[in-house]
C-alpha positions in Angstrom: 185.5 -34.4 -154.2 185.4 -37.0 -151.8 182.7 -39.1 -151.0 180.5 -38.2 -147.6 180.7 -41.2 -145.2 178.3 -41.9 -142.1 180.6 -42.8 -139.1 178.1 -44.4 -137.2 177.4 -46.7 -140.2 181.1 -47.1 -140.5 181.8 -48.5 -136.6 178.6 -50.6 -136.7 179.7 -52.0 -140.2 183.4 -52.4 -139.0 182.1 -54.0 -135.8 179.6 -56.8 -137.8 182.5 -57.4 -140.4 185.2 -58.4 -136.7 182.7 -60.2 -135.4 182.5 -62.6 -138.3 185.8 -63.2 -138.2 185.7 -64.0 -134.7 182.8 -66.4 -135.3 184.7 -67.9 -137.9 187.7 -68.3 -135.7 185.1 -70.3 -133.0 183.9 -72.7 -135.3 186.9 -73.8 -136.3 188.1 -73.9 -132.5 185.0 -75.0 -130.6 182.4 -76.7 -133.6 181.9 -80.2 -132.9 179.1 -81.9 -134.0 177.2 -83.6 -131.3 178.2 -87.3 -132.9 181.5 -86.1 -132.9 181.8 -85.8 -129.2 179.8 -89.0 -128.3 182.1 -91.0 -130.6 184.9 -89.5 -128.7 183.5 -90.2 -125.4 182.8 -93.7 -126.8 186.3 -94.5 -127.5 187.3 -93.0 -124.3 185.4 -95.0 -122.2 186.0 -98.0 -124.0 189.8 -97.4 -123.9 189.4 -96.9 -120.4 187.5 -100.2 -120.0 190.6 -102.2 -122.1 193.0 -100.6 -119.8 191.1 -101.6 -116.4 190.6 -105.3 -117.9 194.0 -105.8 -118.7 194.9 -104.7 -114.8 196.6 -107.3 -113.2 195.5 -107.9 -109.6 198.3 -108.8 -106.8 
């Protein structure tokens, strides 16, 4: 006999389990700790300060 299965429960629990992966898939792509991105705009700035000291001027 087979077994009796709610279909609501089914969507909603096929719904939570997509948007886990999903989730997942964000932190991986978006996740940056806050002291990541400041270091990041750290060495952007200062590369961008190197490059305008080393301009020559005419």
């Amino acid at each position: 006999m087979a077994d009796i299965v709610n279909l609501n429960q089914a969507r909603k629990a096929k719904a939570k389990a997509d948007d886990k992966v999903r989730a997942a898939e964000n932190r991986a792509r978006f996740g940056r700790t806050k002291a990541e991105k400041s270091l990041d705009a750290a060495r952007s700035d200062k590369l961008r300060r190197d490059l305008d000291g080393a301009k020559r001027e005419d």
